[in-house]
C-alpha positions as a printed NumPy array, in Angstrom:
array([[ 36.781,  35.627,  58.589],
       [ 36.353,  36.741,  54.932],
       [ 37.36 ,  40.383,  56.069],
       [ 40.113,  39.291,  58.319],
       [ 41.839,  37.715,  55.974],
       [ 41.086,  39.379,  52.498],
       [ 44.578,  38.481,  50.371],
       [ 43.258,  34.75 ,  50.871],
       [ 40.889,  32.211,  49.86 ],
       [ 38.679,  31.502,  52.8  ],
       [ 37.224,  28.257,  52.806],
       [ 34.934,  26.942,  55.592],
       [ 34.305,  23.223,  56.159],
       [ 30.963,  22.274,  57.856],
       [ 31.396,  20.983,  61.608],
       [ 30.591,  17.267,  62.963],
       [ 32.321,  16.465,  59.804],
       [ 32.884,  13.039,  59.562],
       [ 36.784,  11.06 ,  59.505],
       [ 36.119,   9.539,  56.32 ],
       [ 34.579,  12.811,  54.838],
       [ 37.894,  14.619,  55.697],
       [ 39.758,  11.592,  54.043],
       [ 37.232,  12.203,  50.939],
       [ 36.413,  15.61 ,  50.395],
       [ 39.272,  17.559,  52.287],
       [ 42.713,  16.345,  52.707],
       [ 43.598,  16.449,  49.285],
       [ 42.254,  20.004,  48.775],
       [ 44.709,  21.361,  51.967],
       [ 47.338,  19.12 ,  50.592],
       [ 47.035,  20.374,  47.013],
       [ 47.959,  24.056,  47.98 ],
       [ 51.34 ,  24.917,  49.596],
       [ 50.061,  27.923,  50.847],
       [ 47.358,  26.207,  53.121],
       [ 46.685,  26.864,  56.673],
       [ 44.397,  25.261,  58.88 ],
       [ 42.168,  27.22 ,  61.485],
       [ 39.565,  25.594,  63.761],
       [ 37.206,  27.328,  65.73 ],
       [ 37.564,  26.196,  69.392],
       [ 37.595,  22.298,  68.901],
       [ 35.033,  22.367,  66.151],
       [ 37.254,  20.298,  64.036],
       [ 38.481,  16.619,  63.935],
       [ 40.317,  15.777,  67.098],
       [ 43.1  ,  14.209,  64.519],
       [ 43.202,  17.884,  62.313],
       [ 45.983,  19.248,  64.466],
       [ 48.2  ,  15.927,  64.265],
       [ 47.259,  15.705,  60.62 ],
       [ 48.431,  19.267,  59.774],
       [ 51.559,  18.903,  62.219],
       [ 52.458,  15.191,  59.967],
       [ 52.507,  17.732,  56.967],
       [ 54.094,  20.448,  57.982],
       [ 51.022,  22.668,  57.343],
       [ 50.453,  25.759,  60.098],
       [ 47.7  ,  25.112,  62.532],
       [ 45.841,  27.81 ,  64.809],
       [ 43.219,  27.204,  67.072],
       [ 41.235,  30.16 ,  66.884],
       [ 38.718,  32.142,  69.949],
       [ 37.477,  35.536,  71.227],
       [ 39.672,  38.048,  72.192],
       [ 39.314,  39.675,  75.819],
       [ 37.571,  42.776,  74.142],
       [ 34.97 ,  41.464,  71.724],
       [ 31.94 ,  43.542,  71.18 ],
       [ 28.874,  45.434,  72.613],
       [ 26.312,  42.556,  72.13 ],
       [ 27.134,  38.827,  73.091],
       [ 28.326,  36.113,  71.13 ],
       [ 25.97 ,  34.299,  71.37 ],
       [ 23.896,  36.353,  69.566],
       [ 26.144,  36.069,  66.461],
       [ 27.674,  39.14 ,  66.931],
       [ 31.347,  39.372,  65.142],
       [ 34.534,  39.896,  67.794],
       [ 36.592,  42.765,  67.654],
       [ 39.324,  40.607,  68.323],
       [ 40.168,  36.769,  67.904],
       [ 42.753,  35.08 ,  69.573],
       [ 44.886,  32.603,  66.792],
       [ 46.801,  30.107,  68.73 ],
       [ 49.227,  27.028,  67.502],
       [ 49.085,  25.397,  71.009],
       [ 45.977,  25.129,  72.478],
       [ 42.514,  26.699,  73.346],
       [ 44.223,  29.59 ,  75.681],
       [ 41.241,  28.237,  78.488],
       [ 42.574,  24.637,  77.936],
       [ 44.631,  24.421,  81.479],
       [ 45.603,  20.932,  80.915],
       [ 48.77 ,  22.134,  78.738],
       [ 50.423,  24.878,  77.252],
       [ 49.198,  27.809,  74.848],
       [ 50.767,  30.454,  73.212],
       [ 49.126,  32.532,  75.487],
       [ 50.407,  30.675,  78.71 ],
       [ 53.969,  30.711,  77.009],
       [ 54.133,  34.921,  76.486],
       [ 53.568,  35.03 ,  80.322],
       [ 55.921,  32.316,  80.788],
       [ 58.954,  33.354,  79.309],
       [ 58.597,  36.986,  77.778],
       [ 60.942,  39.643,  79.176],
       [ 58.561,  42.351,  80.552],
       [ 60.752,  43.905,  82.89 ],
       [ 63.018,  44.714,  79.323],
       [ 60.493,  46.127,  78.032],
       [ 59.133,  49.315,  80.016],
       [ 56.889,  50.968,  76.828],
       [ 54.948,  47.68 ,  77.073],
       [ 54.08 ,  47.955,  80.681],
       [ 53.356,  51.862,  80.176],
       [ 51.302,  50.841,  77.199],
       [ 49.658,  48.399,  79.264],
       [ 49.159,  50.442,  82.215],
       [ 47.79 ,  53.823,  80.048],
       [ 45.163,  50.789,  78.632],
       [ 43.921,  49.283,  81.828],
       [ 43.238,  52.967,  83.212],
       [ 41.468,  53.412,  79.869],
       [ 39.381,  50.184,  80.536],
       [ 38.1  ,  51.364,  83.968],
       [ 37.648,  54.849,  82.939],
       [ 34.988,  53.335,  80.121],
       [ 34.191,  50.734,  82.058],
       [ 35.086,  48.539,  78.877],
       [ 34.641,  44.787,  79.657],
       [ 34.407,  41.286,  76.692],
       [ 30.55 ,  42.215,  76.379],
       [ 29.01 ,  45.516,  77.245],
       [ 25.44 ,  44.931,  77.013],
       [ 24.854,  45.348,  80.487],
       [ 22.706,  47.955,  81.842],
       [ 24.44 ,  51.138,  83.705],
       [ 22.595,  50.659,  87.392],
       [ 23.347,  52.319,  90.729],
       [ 24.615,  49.077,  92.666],
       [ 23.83 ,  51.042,  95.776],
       [ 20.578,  50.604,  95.18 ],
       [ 20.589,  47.286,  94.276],
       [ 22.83 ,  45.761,  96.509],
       [ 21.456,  47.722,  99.585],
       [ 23.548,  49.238, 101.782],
       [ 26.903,  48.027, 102.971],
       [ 27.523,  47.081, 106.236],
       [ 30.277,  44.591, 106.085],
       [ 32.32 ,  42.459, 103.391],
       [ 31.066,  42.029, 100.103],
       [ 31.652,  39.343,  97.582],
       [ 30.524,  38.492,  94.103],
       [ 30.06 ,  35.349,  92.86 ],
       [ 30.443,  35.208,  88.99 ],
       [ 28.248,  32.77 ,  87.671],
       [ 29.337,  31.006,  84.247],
       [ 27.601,  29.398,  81.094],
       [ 27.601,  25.673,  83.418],
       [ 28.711,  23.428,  79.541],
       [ 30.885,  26.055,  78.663],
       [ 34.269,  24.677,  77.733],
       [ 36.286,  26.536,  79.611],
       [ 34.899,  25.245,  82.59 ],
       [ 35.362,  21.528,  80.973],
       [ 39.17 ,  22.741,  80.018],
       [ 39.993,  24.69 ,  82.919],
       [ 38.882,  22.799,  86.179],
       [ 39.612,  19.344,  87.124],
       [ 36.589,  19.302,  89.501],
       [ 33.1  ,  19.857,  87.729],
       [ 31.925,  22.972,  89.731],
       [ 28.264,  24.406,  89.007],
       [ 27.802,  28.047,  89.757],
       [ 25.432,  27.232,  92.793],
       [ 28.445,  24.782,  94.154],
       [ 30.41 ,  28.467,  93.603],
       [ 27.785,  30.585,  95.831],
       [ 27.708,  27.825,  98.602],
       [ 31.54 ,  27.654,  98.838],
       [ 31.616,  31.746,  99.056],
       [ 28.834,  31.679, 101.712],
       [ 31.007,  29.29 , 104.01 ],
       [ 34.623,  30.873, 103.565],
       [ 32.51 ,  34.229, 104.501],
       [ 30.994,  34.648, 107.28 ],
       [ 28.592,  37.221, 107.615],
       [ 29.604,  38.523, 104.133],
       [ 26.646,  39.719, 101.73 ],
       [ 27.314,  37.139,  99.002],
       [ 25.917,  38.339,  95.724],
       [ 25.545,  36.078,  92.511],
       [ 25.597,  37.561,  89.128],
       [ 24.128,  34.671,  87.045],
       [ 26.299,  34.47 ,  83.249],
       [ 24.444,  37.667,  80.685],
       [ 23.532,  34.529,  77.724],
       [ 21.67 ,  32.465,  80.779],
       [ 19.906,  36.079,  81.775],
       [ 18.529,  37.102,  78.183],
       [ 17.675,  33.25 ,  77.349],
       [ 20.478,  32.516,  74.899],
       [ 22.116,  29.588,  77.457],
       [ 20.039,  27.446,  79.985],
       [ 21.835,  26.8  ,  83.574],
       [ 22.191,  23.168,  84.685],
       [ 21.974,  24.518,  88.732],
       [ 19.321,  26.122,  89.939],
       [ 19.299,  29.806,  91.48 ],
       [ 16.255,  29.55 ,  93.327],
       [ 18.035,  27.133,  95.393],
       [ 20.69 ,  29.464,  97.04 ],
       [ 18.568,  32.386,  97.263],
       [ 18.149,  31.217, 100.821],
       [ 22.412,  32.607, 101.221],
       [ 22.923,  35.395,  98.573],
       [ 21.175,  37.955,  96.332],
       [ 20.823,  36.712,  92.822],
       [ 21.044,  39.673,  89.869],
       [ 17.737,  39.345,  88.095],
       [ 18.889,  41.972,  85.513],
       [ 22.157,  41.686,  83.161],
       [ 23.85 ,  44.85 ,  84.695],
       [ 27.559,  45.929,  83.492],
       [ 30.269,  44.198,  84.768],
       [ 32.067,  47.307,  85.816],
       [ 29.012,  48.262,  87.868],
       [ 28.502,  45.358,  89.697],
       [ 31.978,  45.267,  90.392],
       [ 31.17 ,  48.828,  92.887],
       [ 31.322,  48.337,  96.494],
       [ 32.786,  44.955,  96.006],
       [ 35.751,  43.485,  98.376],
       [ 36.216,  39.71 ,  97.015],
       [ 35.304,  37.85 ,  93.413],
       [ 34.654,  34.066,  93.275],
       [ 34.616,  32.735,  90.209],
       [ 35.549,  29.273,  88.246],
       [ 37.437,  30.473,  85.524],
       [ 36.111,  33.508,  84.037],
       [ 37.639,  36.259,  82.367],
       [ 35.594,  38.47 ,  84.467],
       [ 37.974,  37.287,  87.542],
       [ 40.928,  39.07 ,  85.502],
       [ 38.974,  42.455,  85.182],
       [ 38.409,  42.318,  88.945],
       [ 42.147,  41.976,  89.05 ],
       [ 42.119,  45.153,  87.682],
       [ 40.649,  47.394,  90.143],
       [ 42.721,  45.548,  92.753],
       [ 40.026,  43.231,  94.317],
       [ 40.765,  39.74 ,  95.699],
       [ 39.925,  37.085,  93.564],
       [ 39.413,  33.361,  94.302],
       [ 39.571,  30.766,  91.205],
       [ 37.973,  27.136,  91.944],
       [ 39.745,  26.294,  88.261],
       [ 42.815,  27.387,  86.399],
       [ 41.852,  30.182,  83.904],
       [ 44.752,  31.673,  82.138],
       [ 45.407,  34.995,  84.791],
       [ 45.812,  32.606,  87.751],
       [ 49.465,  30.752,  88.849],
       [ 51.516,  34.373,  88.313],
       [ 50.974,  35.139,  92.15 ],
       [ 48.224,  37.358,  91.777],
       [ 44.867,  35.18 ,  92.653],
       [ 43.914,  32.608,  95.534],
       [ 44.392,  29.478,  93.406],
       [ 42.071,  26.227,  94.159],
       [ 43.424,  24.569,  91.174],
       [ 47.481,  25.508,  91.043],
       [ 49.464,  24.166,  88.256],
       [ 53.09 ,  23.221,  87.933],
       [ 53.985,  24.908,  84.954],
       [ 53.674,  28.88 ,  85.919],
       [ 56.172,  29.415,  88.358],
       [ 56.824,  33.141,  87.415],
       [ 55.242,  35.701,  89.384],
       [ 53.945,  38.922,  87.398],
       [ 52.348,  42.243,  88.06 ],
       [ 48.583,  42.994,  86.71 ],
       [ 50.298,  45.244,  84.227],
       [ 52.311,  42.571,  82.85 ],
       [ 50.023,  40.227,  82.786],
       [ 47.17 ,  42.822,  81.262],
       [ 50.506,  43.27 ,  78.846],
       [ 50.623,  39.504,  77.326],
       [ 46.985,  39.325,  77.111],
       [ 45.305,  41.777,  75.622],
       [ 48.396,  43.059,  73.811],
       [ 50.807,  40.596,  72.553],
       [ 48.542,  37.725,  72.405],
       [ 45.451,  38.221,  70.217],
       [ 44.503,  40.411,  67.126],
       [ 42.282,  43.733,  66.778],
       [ 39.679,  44.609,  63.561],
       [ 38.154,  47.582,  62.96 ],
       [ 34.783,  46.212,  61.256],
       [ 33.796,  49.679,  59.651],
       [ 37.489,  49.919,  58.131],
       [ 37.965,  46.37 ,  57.537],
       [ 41.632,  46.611,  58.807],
       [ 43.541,  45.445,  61.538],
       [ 44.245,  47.839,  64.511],
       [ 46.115,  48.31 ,  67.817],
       [ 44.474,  47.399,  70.86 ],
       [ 43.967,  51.288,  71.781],
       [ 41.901,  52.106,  68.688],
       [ 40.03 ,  48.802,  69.423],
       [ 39.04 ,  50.454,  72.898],
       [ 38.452,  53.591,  71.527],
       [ 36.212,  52.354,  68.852],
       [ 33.592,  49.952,  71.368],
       [ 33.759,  52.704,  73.397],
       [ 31.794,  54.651,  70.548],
       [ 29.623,  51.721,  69.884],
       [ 29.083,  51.346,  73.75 ],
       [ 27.849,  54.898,  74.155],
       [ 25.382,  54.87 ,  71.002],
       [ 24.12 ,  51.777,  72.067],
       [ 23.013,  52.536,  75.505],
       [ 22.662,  56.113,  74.915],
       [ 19.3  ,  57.077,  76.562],
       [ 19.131,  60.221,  74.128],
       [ 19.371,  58.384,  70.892],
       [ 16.602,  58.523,  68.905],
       [ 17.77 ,  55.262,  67.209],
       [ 15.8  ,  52.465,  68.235],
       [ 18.876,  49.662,  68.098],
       [ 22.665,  49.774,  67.112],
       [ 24.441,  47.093,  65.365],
       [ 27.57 ,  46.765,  67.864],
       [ 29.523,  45.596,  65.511],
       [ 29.314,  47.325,  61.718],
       [ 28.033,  50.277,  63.176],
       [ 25.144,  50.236,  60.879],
       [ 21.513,  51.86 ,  62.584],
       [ 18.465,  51.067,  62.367],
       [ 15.347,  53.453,  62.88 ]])
């Protein structure tokens, strides 16, 4: 955050942090400085910050990942690309609105036709990199791993089971093995392949449900393989709410959402879990338009500036390719400062 904001004075205060340790330690210091704002980090902070700052007329953001983050995962402390800032709500939270949720609501996209050719030059720029959030995932041949194809196929997107937008975005408390079994009986005599969540497959997040017991009804991806690959050969996505259901969207497969993440409601996805507020149908382009576009923030970490959302692609597309490059004679690549190690 010290890069992203250079022209100010970052200050971070611990989390679990305690009401009466706000009262002591904090409030005066954000009241002391007209020039405060307030950030929190998913809902890291007090539960009462975001009345507090709203009492005081002091700007508020809720900050998260952006939909094109990095080569390695999060969870393994790797800095974002891009970070969402938003005065609502956690953009995942589908109990109310979010900045996010009010660009697709109520911005004029069919005024605006350089947006949707903007949007439409990125997504074709996506698939031809086979960009996705994280791209760690190994380059496979899903021919050979799936077998061969000899009817439908659907992918089941497993999830990190405590993660919050799960807890924020779906009323009923699906685990991905709840997911597989609800595929297997809408289909038929579909293959049903689950790829399990990439932090649960290298060890960085434990499941609560356990594969082994729906083995029995679908083939479960031992190996973290790219999303765009395992997206080959594929006719329907299930998933609860995550992001990966929007990048199926993308490459024009059906996709069935047991929650409400934020790309479901505009008429594009089989919602489980409708909601009363998005009434507005939109295209993929438009919708690709308010989210990767208008709503978050891009950093070049080798610059240290801000960027567009097409340099953004273009640069973890050059991280992407030295990382997995089978030729390098570099033994790792830091995804995100571009610094090597041999």
């Amino acid at each position: 955050m010290y890069d992203w904001f250079p022209e100010k004075e970052v200050i971070f205060a611990p989390t679990g942090l305690w009401p009466i340790e706000f009262e002591i330690n904090w409030k005066w210091r954000i009241l002391s400085d007209r020039r405060a704002e307030v950030m929190a980090w998913q809902y890291k902070g007090l539960p009462q910050l975001k009345n507090f700052c709203a009492r005081k007329n002091i700007p508020f953001h809720y900050v998260e990942d952006g939909f094109i983050r990095s080569v390695s995962l999060g969870a393994l402390e790797t800095p974002p690309m891009s970070l969402a800032f938003d005065r609502q709500d956690m953009y995942f939270n589908a109990n109310g609105p979010t900045d996010l949720e009010t660009i697709l609501s109520i911005y004029d996209f069919d005024g605006d036709g350089d947006l949707q050719l903007r949007a439409k030059a990125l997504i074709e720029k996506l698939l031809s990199t086979g960009l996705s959030k994280y791209n760690s995932g190994a380059n496979v041949a899903v021919e050979e791993l799936y077998g061969p194809k000899t009817g439908k196929r659907v992918l089941v997107i497993g999830q990190v089971e405590r993660d919050a937008s799960i807890a924020y975005g779906s009323r009923e408390k699906y685990n991905n093995n709840d997911l597989v079994r609800l595929a297997y009986r809408e289909n038929p005599g579909a293959q049903i392949i689950y790829k399990p969540h990439p932090e649960v497959l290298q060890g960085t997040a434990q499941p609560t449900s356990d594969p082994n017991l729906i083995r029995g009804i679908c083939k479960v991806l031992e190996e973290n393989i790219s999303l765009a690959e395992s997206f080959r050969t594929i006719d329907h996505v299930y998933t609860i709410t995550s992001l990966s259901g929007f990048e199926a969207l993308l490459r024009g497969l059906k996709v069935t959402t047991l929650g409400c993440p934020f790309y479901s409601g505009w008429g594009l996805t089989d919602d489980r879990q409708p909601t009363d507020r998005r009434t507005r149908k939109l295209t993929v382009e438009q919708l690709f338009a308010g989210a990767y576009i208008l709503y978050p923030r891009y950093f070049d970490p080798i610059a240290k500036e801000y960027i567009d959302v097409e340099r953004a692609i273009e640069l973890l597309a050059e991280m992407k390719a030295a990382y997995i490059s089978p030729n390098s004679s570099l033994r790792s690549v830091d995804a995100f400062t571009g610094a090597v190690e041999d």
